[in-house]
C-alpha positions in Angstrom: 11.6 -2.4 -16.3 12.5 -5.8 -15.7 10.2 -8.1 -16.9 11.5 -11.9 -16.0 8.9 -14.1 -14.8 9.9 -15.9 -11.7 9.2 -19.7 -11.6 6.2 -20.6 -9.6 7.1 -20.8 -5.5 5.5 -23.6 -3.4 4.0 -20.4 -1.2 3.4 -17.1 -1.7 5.1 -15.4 0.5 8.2 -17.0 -1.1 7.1 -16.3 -4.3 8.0 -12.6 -3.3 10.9 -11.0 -5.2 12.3 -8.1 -2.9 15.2 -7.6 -5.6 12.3 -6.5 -7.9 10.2 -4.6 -5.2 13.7 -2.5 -4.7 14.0 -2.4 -8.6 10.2 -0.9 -8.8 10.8 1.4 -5.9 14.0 3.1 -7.7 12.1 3.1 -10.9 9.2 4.8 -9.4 11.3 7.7 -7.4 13.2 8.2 -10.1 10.4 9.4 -11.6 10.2 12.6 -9.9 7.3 14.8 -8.2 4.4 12.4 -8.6 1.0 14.7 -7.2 -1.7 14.3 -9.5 -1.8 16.1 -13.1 2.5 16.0 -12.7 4.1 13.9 -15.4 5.3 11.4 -13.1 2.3 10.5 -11.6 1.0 9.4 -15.2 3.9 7.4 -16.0 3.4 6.0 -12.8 -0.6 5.0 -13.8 1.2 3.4 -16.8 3.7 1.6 -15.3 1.0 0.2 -12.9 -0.9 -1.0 -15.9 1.9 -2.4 -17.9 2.8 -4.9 -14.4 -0.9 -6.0 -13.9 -1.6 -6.7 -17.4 1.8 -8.9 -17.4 0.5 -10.4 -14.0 -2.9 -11.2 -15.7 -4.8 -9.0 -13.2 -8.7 -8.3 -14.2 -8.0 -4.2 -14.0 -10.4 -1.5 -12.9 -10.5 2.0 -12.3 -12.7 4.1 -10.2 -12.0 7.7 -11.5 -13.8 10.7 -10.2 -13.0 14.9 -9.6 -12.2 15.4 -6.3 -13.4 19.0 -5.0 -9.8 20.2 -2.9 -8.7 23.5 -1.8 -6.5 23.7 -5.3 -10.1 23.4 -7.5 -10.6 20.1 -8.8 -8.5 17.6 -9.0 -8.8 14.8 -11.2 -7.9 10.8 -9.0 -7.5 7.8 -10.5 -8.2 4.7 -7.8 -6.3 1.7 -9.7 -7.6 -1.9 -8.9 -6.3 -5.4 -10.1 -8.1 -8.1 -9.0 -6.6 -11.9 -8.5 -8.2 -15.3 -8.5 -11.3 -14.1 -9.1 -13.9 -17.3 -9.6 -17.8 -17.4 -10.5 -19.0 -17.1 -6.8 -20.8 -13.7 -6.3 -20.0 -14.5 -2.6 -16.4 -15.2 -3.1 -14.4 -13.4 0.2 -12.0 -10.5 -0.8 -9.1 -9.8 0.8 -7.2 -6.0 -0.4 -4.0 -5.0 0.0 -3.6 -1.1 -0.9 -1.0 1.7 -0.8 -1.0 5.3 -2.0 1.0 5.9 -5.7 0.6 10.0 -5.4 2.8 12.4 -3.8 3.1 15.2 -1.6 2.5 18.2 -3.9 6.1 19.9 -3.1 8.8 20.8 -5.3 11.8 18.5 -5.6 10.0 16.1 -3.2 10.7 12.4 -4.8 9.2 10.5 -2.0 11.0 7.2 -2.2 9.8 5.9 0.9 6.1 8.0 1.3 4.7 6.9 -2.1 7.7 5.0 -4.3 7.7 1.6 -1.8 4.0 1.6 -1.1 3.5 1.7 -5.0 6.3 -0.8 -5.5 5.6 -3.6 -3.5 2.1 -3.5 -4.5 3.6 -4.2 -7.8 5.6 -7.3 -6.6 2.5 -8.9 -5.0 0.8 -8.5 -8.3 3.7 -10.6 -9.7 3.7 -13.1 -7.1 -0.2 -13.3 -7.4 0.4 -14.1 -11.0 1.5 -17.6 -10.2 -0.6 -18.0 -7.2 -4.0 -19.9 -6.1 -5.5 -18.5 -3.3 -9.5 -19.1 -2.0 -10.4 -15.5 -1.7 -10.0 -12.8 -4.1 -7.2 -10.6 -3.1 -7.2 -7.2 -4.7 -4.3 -4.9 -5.2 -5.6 -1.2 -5.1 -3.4 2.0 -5.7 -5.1 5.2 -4.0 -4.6 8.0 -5.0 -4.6 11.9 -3.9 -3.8 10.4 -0.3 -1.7 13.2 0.6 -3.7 16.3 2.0 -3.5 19.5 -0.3 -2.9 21.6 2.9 -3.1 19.6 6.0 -4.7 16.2 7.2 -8.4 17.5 8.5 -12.2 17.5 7.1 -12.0 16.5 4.1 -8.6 17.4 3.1 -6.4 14.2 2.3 -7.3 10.8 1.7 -9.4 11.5 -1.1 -8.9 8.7 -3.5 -9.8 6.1 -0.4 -12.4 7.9 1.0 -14.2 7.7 -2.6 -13.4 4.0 -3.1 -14.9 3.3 0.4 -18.1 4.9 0.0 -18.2 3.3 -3.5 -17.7 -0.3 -1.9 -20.3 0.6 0.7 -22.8 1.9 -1.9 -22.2 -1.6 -3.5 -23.2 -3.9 -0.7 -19.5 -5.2 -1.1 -18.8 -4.4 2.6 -19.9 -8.2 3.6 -17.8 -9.7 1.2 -14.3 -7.6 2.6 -12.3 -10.1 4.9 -10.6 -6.9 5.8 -7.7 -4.8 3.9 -4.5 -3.9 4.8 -2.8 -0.7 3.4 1.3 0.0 3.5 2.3 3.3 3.5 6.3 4.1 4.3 7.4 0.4 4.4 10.6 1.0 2.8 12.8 2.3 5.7 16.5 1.0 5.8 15.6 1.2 10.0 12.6 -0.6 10.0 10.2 -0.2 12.4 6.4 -1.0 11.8 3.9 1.0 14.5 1.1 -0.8 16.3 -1.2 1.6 14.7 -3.8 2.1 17.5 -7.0 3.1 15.1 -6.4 -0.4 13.3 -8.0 -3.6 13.9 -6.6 -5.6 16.4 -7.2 -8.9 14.8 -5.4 -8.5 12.0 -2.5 -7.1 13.8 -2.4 -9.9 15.4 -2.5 -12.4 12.3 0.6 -10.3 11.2 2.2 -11.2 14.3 1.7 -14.8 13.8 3.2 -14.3 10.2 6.3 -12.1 11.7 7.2 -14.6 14.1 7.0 -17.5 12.3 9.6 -15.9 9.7 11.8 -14.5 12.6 10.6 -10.9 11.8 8.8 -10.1 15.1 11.7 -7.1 16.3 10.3 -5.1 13.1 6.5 -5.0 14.3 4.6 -3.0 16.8 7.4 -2.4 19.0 5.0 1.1 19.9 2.0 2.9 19.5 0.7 5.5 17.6 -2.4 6.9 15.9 -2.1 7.9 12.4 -4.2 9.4 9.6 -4.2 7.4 6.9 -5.9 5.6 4.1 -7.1 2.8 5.9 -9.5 5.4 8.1 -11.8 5.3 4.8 -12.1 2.0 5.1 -12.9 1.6 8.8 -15.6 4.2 8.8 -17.8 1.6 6.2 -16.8 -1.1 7.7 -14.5 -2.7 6.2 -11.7 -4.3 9.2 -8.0 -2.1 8.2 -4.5 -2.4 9.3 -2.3 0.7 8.6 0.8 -1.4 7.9 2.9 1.9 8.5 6.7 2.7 9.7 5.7 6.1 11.4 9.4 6.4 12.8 11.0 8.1 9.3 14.5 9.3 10.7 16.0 10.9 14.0 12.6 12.0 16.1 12.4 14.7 18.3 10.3 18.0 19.1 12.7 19.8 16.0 11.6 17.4 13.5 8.4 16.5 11.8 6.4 14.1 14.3 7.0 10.9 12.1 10.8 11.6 11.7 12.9 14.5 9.9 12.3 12.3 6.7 8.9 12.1 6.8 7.9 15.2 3.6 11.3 16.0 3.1 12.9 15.8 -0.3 15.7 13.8 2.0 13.2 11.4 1.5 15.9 9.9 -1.2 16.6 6.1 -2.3 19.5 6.2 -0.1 16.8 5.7 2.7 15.3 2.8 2.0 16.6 -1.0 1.8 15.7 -3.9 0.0 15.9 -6.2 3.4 13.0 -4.1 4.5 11.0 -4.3 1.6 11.7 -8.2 2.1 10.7 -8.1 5.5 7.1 -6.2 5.2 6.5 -8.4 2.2 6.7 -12.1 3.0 5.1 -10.9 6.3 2.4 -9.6 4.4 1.4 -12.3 2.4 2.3 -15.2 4.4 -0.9 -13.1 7.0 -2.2 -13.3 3.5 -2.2 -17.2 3.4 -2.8 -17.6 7.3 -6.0 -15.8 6.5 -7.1 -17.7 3.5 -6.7 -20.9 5.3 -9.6 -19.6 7.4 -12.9 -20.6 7.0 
């Protein structure tokens, strides 16, 4: 793993490195099968550790035993913390994406898993070198994917745990809002207006995408999608699914977000480094438009 610390960057949306978000997202896939318990998903825990404790992240875990239709399961929630100061009131802002996998054979899930993982990672390295008012957390969920299919209580574990933790907390107040990338790495890039999602901070992503000429790569159509960020919404907390739900040729023979979409085609070969760029500096530069609030 590379481990080169970039100089400081006068913003930090510049101070993102999509080289090394690429870099991390072939690391990660190469991995292999990442569901929890698989080998890969613990050197995947590790190599999350080993970036934030470079990055200087204050690092917790919220662990539990999830109850799932394959007995229990133990999830480890991963959360670094940045610019953290003395103010019990101090906003937070999170940024989140799942690090688990399908539980498939063979299935690598570069896109669903490896570039949500990855560029969580490359924020935490920007962060490093970063001032910023609020708090902005990085948080890996994980058992996101559903052990049989998306319904009850089956999927989104990890988040759904985390949420009712940060309820249970009285943090809810404190949440500016969160948003959560899930299958940003798509060499045809093409983010969904995610209609569950809060509209406000869709539209602060706007404002960021077309300030950096990036507006043909968001919300160009609708859908609603089960995701992570539903946890979040049901305490509270405002969520954008930051999501490309368009994996691949579409069509009533393929899976409904693209014949990539839980395939083992879902391959390096499928994702780009341009659109890791592109979701990125959009991402924190809504970020920094959103810490310039009051």
């Amino acid at each position: 793993m590379a481990s080169a610390i970039p100089a400081p960057s006068s913003s930090l949306h510049d101070a993102f490195n999509s080289q090394q978000a690429y870099a991390y997202t072939a690391e990660i896939a190469g991995l292999g099968e990442r569901w929890p318990g698989s080998p890969g998903h613990k050197m995947t825990e590790n190599m999350i550790h080993k970036v934030l404790q470079k990055d200087g992240a204050q690092i917790e875990a919220d662990d539990f035993i999830a109850t799932t239709p394959r007995g229990p399961v133990n999830v480890h929630n991963i959360i670094g913390k940045f610019n953290v100061n003395a103010d019990q009131k101090q906003d937070i802002f999170v940024l989140a994406g799942h690090y688990d996998t399908l539980f498939k054979p063979g299935f690598i899930g570069a896109n669903d898993g490896a570039s949500s993982t990855a560029i969580l990672l490359s924020f935490a390295d920007a962060l490093a070198h970063q001032k910023t008012r609020m708090q902005i957390w990085l948080v890996w969920t994980d058992l996101e994917e559903a052990i049989h299919s998306f319904g009850g209580n089956d999927g989104l574990y990890g988040s759904r745990h985390l949420a009712e933790k940060l309820a249970a907390n009285n943090m809810v107040s404190r949440i500016r809002g969160l948003f959560l990338l899930d299958m940003i790495g798509d060499k045809d890039l093409n983010v969904a207006r995610e209609t569950g999602s809060s509209g406000w901070l869709q539209n602060f992503i706007a404002q960021a995408a077309n300030q950096l000429g990036y507006s043909k790569y968001f919300f160009q159509y609708e859908t609603n999608i089960i995701d992570d960020h539903i946890s979040f919404l049901r305490v509270g907390i405002p969520a954008v699914d930051v999501v490309d739900a368009e994996y691949g040729r579409m069509g009533v023979s393929f899976d409904p977000m693209g014949e990539f979409h839980h395939s083992n085609a879902d391959t390096m070969d499928k994702v780009s480094q341009h659109s890791l760029e592109v979701v990125g500096r959009t991402i924190l530069l809504t970020v920094e438009l959103l810490n310039a609030q009051n």
